[in-house]
Backbone and ligand atoms as CSV (ligand in chain L), in Angstrom:
chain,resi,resn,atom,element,x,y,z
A,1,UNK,N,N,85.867,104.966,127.248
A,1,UNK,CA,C,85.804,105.265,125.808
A,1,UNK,C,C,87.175,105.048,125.192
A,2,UNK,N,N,87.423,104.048,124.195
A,2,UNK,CA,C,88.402,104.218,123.431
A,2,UNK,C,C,88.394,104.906,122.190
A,3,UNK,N,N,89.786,105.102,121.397
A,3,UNK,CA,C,89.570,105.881,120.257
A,3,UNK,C,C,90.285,104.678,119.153
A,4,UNK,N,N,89.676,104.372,117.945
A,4,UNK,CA,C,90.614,103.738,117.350
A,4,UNK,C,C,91.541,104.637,116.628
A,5,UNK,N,N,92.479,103.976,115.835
A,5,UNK,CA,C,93.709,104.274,115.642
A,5,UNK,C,C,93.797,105.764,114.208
A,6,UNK,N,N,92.013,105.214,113.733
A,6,UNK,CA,C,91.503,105.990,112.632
A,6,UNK,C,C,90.877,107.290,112.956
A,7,UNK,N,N,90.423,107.498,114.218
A,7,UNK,CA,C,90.025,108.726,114.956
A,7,UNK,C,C,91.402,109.280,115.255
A,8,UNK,N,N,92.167,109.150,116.067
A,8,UNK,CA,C,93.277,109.484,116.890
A,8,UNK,C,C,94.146,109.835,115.384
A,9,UNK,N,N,94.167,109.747,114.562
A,9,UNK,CA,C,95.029,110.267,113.292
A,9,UNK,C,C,93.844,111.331,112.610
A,10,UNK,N,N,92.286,111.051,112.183
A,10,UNK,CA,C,91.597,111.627,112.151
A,10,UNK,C,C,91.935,113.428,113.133
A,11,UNK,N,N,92.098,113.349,114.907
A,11,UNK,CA,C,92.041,113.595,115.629
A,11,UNK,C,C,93.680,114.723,115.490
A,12,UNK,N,N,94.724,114.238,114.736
A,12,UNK,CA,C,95.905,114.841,114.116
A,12,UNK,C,C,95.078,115.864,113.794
A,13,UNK,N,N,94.539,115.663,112.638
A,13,UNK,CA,C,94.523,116.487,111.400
A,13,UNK,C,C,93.405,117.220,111.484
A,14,UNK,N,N,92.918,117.501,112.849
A,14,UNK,CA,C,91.930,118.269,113.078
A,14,UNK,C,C,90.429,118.000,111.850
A,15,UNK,N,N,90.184,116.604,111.915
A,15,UNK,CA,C,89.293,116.428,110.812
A,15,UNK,C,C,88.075,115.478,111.441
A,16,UNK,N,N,87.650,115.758,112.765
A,16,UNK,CA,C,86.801,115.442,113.470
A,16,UNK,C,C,85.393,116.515,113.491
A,17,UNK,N,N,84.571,116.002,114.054
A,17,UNK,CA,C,83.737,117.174,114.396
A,17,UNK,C,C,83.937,117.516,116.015
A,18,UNK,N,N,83.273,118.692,115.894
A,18,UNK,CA,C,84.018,119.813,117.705
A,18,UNK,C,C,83.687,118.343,118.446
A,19,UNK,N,N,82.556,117.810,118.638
A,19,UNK,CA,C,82.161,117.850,119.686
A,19,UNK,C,C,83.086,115.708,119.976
A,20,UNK,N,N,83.600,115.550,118.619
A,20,UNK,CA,C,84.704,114.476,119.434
A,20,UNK,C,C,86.074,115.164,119.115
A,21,UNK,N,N,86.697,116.085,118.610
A,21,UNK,CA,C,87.522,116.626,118.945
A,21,UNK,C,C,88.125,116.801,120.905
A,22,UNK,N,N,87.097,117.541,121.248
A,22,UNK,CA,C,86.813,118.018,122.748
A,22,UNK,C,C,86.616,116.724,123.404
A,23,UNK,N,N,86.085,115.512,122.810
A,23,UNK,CA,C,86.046,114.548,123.668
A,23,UNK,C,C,87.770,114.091,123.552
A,24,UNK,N,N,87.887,113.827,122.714
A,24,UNK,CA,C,89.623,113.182,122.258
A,24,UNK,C,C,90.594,114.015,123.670
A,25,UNK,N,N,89.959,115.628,123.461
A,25,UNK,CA,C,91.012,116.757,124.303
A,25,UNK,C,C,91.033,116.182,125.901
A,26,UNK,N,N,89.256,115.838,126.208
A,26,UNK,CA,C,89.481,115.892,127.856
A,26,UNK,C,C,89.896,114.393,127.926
A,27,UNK,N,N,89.668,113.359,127.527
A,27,UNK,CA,C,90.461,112.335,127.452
A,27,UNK,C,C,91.990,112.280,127.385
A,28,UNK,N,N,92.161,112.821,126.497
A,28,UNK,CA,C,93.549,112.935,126.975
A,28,UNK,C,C,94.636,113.443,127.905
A,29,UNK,N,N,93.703,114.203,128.962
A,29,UNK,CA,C,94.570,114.858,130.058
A,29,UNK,C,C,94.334,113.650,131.117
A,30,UNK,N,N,93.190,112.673,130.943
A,30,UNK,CA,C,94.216,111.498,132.059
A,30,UNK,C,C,94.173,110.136,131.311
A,31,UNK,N,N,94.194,109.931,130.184
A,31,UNK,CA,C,94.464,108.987,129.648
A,31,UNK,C,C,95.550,108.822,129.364
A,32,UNK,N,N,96.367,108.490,129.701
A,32,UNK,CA,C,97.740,107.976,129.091
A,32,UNK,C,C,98.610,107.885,128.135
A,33,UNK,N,N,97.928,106.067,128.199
A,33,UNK,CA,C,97.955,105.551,127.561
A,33,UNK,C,C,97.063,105.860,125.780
A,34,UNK,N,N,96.381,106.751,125.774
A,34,UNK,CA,C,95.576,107.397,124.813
A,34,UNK,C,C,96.554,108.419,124.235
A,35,UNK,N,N,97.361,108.894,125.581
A,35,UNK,CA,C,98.283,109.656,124.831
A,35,UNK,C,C,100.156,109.079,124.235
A,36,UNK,N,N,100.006,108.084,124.852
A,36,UNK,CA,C,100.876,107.377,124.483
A,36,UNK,C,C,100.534,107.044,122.559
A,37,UNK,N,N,99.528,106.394,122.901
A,37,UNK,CA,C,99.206,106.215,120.974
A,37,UNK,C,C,99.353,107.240,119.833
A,38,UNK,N,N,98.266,108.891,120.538
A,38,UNK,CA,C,98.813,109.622,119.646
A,38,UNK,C,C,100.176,109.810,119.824
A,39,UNK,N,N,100.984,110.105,120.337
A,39,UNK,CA,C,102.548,110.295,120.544
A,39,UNK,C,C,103.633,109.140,119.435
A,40,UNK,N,N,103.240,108.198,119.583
A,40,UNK,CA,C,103.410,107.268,118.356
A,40,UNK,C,C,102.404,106.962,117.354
A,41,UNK,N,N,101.665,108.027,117.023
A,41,UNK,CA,C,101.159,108.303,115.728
A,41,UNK,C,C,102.248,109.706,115.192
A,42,UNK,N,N,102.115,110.560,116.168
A,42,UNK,CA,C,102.758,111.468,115.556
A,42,UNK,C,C,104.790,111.163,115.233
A,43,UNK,N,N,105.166,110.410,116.393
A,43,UNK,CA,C,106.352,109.907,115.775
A,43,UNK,C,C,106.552,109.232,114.547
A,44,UNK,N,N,105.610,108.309,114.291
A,44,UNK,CA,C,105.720,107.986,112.955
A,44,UNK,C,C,105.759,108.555,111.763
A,45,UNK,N,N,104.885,109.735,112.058
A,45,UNK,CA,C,104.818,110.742,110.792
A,45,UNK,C,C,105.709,111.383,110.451
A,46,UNK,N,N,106.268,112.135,111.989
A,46,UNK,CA,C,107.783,112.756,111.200
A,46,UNK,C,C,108.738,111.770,111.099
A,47,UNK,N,N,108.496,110.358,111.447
A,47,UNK,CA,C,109.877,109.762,110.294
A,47,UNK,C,C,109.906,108.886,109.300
A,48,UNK,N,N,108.634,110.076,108.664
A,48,UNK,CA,C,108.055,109.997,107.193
A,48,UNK,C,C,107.252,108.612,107.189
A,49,UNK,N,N,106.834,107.771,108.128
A,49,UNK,CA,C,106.391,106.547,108.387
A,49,UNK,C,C,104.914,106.800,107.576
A,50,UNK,N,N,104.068,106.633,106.478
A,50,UNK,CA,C,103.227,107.240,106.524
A,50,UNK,C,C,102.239,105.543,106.681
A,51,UNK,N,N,101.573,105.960,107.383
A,51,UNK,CA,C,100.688,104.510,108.050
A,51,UNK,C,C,99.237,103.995,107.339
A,52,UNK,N,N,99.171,102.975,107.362
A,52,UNK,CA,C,98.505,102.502,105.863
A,52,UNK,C,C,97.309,102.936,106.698
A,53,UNK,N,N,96.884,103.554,107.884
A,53,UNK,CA,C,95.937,103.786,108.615
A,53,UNK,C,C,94.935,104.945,107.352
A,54,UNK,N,N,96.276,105.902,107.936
A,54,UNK,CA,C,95.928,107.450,107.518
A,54,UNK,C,C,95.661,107.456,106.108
A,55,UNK,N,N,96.389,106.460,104.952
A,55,UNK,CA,C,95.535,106.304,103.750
A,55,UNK,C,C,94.354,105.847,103.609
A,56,UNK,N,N,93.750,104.923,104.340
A,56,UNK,CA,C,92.686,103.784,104.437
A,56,UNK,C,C,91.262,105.035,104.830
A,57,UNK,N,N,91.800,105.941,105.686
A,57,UNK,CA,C,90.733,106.804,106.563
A,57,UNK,C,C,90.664,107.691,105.190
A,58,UNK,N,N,92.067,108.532,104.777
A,58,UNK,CA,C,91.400,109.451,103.687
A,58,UNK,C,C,90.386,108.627,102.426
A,59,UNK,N,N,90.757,107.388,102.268
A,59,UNK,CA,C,89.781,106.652,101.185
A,59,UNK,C,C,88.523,106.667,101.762
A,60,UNK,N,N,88.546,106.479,102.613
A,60,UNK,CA,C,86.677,106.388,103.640
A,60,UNK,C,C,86.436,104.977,103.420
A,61,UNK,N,N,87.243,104.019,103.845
A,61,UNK,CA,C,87.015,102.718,103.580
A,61,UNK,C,C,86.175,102.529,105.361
A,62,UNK,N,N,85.213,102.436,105.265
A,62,UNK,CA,C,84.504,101.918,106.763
A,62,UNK,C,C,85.377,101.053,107.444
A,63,UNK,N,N,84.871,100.902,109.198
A,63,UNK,CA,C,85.044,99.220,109.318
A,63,UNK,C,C,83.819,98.374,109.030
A,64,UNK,N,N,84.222,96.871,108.707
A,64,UNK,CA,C,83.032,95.967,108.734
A,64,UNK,C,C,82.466,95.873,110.069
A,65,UNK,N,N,80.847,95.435,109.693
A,65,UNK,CA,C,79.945,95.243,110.601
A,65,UNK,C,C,80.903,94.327,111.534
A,66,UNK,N,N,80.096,94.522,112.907
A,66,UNK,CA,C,80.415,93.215,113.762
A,66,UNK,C,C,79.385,91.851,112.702
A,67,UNK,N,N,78.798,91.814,112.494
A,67,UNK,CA,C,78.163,90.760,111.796
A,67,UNK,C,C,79.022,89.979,110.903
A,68,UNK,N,N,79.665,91.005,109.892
A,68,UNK,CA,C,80.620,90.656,109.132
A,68,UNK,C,C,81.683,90.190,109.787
A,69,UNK,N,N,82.108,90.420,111.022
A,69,UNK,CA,C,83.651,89.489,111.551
A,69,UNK,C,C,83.092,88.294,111.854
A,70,UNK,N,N,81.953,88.207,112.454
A,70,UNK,CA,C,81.409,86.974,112.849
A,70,UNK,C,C,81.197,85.820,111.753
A,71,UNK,N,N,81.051,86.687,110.623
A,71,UNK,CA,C,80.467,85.272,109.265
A,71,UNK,C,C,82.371,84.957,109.439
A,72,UNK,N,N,82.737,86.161,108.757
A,72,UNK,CA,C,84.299,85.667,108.696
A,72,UNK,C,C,85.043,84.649,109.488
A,73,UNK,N,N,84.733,84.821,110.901
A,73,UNK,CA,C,84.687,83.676,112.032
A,73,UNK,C,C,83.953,82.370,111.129
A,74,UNK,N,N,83.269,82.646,111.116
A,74,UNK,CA,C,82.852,81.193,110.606
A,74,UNK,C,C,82.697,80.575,109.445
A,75,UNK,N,N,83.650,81.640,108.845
A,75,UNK,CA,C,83.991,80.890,107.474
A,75,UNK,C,C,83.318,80.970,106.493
A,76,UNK,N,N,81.897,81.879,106.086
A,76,UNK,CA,C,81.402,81.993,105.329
A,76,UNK,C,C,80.999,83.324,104.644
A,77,UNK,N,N,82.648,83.804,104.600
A,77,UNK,CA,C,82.323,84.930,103.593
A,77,UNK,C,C,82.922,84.490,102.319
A,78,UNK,N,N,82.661,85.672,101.622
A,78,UNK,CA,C,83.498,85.438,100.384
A,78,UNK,C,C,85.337,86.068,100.495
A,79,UNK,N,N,85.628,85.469,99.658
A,79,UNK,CA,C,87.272,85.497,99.560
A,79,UNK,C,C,87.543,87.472,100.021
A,80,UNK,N,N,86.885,87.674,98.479
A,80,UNK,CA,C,87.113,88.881,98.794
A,80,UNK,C,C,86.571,90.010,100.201
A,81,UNK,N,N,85.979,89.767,100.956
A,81,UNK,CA,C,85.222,89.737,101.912
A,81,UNK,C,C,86.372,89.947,103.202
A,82,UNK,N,N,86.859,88.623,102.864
A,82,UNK,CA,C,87.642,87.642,104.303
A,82,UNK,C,C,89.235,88.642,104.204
A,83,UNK,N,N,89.619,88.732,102.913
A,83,UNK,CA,C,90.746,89.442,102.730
A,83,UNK,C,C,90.493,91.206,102.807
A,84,UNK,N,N,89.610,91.356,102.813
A,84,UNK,CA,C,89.474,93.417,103.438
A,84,UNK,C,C,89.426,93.038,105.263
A,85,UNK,N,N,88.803,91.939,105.573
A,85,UNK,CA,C,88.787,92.115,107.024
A,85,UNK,C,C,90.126,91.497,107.583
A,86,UNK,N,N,90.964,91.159,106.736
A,86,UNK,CA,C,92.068,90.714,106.989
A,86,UNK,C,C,93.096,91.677,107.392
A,87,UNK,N,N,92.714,92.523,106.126
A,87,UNK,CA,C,93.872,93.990,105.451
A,87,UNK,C,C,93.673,95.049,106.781
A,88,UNK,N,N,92.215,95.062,107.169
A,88,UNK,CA,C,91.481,96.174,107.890
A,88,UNK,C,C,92.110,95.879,109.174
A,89,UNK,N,N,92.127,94.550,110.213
A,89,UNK,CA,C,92.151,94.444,111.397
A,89,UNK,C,C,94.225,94.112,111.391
A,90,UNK,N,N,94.574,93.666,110.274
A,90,UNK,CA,C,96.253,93.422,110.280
A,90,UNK,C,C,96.710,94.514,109.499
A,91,UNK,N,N,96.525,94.964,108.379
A,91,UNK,CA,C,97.383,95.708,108.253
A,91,UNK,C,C,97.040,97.160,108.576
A,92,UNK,N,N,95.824,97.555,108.291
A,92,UNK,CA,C,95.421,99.029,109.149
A,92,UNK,C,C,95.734,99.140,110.611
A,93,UNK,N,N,94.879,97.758,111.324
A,93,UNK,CA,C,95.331,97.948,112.692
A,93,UNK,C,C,94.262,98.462,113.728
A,94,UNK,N,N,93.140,98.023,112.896
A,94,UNK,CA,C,91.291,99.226,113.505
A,94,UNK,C,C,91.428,98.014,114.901
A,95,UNK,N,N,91.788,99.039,115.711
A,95,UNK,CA,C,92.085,98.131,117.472
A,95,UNK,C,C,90.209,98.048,117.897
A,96,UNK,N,N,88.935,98.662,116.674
A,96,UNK,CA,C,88.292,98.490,117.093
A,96,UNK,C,C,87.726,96.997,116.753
A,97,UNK,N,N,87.831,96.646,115.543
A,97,UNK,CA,C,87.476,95.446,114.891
A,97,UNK,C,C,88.208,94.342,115.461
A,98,UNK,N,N,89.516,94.400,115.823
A,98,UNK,CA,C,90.508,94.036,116.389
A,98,UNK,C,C,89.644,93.327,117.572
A,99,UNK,N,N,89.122,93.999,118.581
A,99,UNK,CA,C,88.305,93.857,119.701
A,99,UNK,C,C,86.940,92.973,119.323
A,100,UNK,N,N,86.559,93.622,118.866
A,100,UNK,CA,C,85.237,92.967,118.293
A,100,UNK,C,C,85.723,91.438,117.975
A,101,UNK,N,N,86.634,91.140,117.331
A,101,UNK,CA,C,87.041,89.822,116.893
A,101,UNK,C,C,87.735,89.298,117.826
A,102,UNK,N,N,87.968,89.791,118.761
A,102,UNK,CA,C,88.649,88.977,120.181
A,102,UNK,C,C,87.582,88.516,120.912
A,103,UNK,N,N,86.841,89.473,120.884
A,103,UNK,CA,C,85.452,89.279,121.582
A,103,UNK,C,C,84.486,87.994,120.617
A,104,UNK,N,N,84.449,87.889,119.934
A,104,UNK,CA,C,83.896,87.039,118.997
A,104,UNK,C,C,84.146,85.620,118.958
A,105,UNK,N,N,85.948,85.717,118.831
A,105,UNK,CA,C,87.003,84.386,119.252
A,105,UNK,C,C,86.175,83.627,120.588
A,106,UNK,N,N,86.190,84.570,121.577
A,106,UNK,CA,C,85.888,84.442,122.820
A,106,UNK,C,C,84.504,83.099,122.828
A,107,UNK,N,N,83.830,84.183,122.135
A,107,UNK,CA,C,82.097,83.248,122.489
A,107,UNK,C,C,82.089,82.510,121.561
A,108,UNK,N,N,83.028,82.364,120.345
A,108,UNK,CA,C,83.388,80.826,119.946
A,108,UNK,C,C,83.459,79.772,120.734
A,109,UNK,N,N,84.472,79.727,121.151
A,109,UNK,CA,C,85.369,79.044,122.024
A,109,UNK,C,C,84.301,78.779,122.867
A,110,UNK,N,N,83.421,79.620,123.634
A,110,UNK,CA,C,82.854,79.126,124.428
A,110,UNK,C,C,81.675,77.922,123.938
A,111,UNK,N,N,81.056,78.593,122.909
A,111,UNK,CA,C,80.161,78.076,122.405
A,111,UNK,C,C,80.187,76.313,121.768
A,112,UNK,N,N,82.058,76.351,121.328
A,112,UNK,CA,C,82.122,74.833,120.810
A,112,UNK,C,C,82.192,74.060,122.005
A,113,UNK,N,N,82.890,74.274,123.744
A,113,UNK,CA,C,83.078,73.620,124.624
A,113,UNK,C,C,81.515,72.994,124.532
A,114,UNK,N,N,80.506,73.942,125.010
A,114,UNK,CA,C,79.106,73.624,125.074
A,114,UNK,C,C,78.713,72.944,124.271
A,115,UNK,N,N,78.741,73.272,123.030
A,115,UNK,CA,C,78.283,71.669,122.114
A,115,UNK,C,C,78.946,70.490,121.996
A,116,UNK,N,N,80.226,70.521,122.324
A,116,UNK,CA,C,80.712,69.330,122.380
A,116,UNK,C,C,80.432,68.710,123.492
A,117,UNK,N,N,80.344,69.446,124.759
A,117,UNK,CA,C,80.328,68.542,126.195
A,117,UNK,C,C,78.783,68.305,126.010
A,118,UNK,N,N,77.590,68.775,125.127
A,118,UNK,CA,C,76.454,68.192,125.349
A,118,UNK,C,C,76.520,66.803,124.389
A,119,UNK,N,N,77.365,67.218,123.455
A,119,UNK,CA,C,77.635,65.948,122.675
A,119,UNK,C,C,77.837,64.684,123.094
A,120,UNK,N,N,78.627,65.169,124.197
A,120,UNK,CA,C,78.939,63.822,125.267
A,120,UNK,C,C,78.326,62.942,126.150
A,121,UNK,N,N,77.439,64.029,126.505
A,121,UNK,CA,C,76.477,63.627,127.500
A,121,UNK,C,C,75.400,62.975,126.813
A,122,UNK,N,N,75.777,63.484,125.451
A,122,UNK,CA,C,74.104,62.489,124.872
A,122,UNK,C,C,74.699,61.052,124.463
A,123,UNK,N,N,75.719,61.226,124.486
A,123,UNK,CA,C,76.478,60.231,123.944
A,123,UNK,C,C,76.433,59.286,124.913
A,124,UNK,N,N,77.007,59.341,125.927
A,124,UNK,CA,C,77.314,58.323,127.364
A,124,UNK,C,C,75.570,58.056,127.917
A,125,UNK,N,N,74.505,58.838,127.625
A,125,UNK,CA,C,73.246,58.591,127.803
A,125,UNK,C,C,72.906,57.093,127.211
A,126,UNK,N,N,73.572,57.645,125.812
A,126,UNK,CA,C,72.890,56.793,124.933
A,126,UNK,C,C,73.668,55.295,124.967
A,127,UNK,N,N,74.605,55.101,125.451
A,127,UNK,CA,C,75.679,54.085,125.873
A,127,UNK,C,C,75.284,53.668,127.248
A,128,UNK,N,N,75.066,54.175,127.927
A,128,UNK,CA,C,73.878,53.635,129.254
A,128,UNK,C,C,73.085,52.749,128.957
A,129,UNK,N,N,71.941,53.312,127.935
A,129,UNK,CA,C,71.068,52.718,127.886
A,129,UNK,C,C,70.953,51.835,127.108
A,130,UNK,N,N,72.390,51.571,126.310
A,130,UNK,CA,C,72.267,50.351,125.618
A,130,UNK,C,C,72.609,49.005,126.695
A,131,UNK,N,N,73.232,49.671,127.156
A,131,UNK,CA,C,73.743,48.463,128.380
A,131,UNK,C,C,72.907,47.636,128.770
A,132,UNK,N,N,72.078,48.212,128.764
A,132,UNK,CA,C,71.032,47.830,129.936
A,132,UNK,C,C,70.465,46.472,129.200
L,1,ZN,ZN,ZN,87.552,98.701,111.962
């Protein structure tokens, strides 16, 4: 289980409900690295750092759907659209969307190898059989 960066500040300010509060608590006695993050959440705060996170969460700005990173991937959102998922995953920092769009990158990438190498193959098919 991870926490994004909007829980774990959420998770500060005691503004969770009990029952992920208590999850955040036992997680953090062997997570680490979980506690490493809050530890530089809370450093930031006392040096007055105030993180465009902790404004973004008190506004109640959601994250976008996974659906929505995916159009964005492919280029067919609108401007205004493309620039909140911009603001959300760079300048907030939601390590969950963040993921989601790595993950997304991913089965891109995979997905153009595959159409292009079938591209090929239909291609050199079709160059065969002109030969002939
Ligand atoms: Zn998000």
């Amino acid at each position: 289980m991870t926490y994004s960066q909007a829980q774990l500040e959420a998770y500060l300010d005691e503004d969770l409900d009990a029952g992920m509060m208590s999850n955040i608590e036992v997680a953090l006695r062997e997570d680490t690295q979980l506690l490493n993050s809050l530890s530089t959440i809370l450093s930031q705060r006392e040096s007055g750092v105030h993180s465009v996170g902790s404004v973004w969460r008190r506004a109640s700005i959601t994250c976008p759907s996974r659906e929505t990173i995916a159009d964005g991937l492919l280029g067919i959102l609108d401007d205004d659209y493309k620039d909140y998922i911009h603001f959300h995953i760079n300048e907030v920092g939601c390590r969950l969307c963040q993921a989601h769009l790595d993950d997304l990158t991913a089965q891109q990438e995979v997905n153009q190898e595959l159409s292009s190498s079938r591209r090929k193959r239909y291609f050199e098919s079709t160059a065969g059989y002109l030969k002939k």
